[in-house]
N, C-alpha and C positions, 0 to 999 in steps of 0.2 A: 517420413520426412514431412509432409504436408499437415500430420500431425502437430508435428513439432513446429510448424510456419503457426499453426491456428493457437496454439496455446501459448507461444512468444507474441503474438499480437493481442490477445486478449489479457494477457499480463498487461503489456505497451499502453491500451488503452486509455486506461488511469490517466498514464502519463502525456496523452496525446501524443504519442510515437506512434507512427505508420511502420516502420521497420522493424520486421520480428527480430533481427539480430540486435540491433541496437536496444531494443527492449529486453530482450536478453542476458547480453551485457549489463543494462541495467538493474533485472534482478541479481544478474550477479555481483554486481560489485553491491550492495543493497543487504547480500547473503554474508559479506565478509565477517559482518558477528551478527551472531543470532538474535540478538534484541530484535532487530529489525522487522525480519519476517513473521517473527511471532507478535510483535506489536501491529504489524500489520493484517496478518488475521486478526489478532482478539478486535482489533479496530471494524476490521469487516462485519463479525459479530455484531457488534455494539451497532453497526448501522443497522444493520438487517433487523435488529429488535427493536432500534425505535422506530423503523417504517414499517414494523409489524403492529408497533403500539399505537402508531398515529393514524396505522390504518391506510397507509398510501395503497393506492395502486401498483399494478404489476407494469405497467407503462414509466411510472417515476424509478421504478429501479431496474427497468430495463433502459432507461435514458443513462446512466451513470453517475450524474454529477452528485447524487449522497454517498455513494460507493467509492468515488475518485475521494473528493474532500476528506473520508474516512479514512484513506491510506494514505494522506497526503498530512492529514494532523497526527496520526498514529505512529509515524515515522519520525516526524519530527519531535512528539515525545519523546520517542526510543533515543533520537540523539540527545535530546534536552539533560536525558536521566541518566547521561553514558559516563564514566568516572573521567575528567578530565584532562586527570595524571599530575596535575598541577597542588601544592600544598594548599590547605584551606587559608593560607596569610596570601600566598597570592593570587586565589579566586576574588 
């Protein structure tokens, strides 16, 4: 259980949520189509290689904020890209 508390908060984090459940919750509704999560990894990726490219320190990505903004624009591609059900005459 206390497992479960540390990896629901460290999901949370991103999102500055304190509450594993809440954070939780928010991966799951987050999980409801898979674009998501997977856009949100390849996102993680994509950070992780350019502060590997750039050369940061282990301090700038133990701070979060290239990691949080990485799942925070990664996501909102994923809905950007989502089909919107609607015909192309009334997009």
């Amino acid at each position: 259980m206390i497992r479960l508390r540390l990896i629901a908060l460290a999901l949370g984090k991103p999102f500055l949520i304190r509450s594993a459940w809440i954070a939780a919750l928010l991966w799951l509704a987050l999980s409801r189509d898979i674009r998501f999560p997977i856009f949100a990894i390849v996102g993680l990726a994509v950070a992780d290689a350019v502060a590997w490219g750039l050369g940061l320190s282990d301090s700038t990505k133990r701070e979060g904020t290239l990691r949080s903004n990485a799942i925070f624009a990664s996501i909102a591609v994923a809905w950007l890209t989502t089909a919107s059900g609607s015909s192309l005459q009334m997009q």
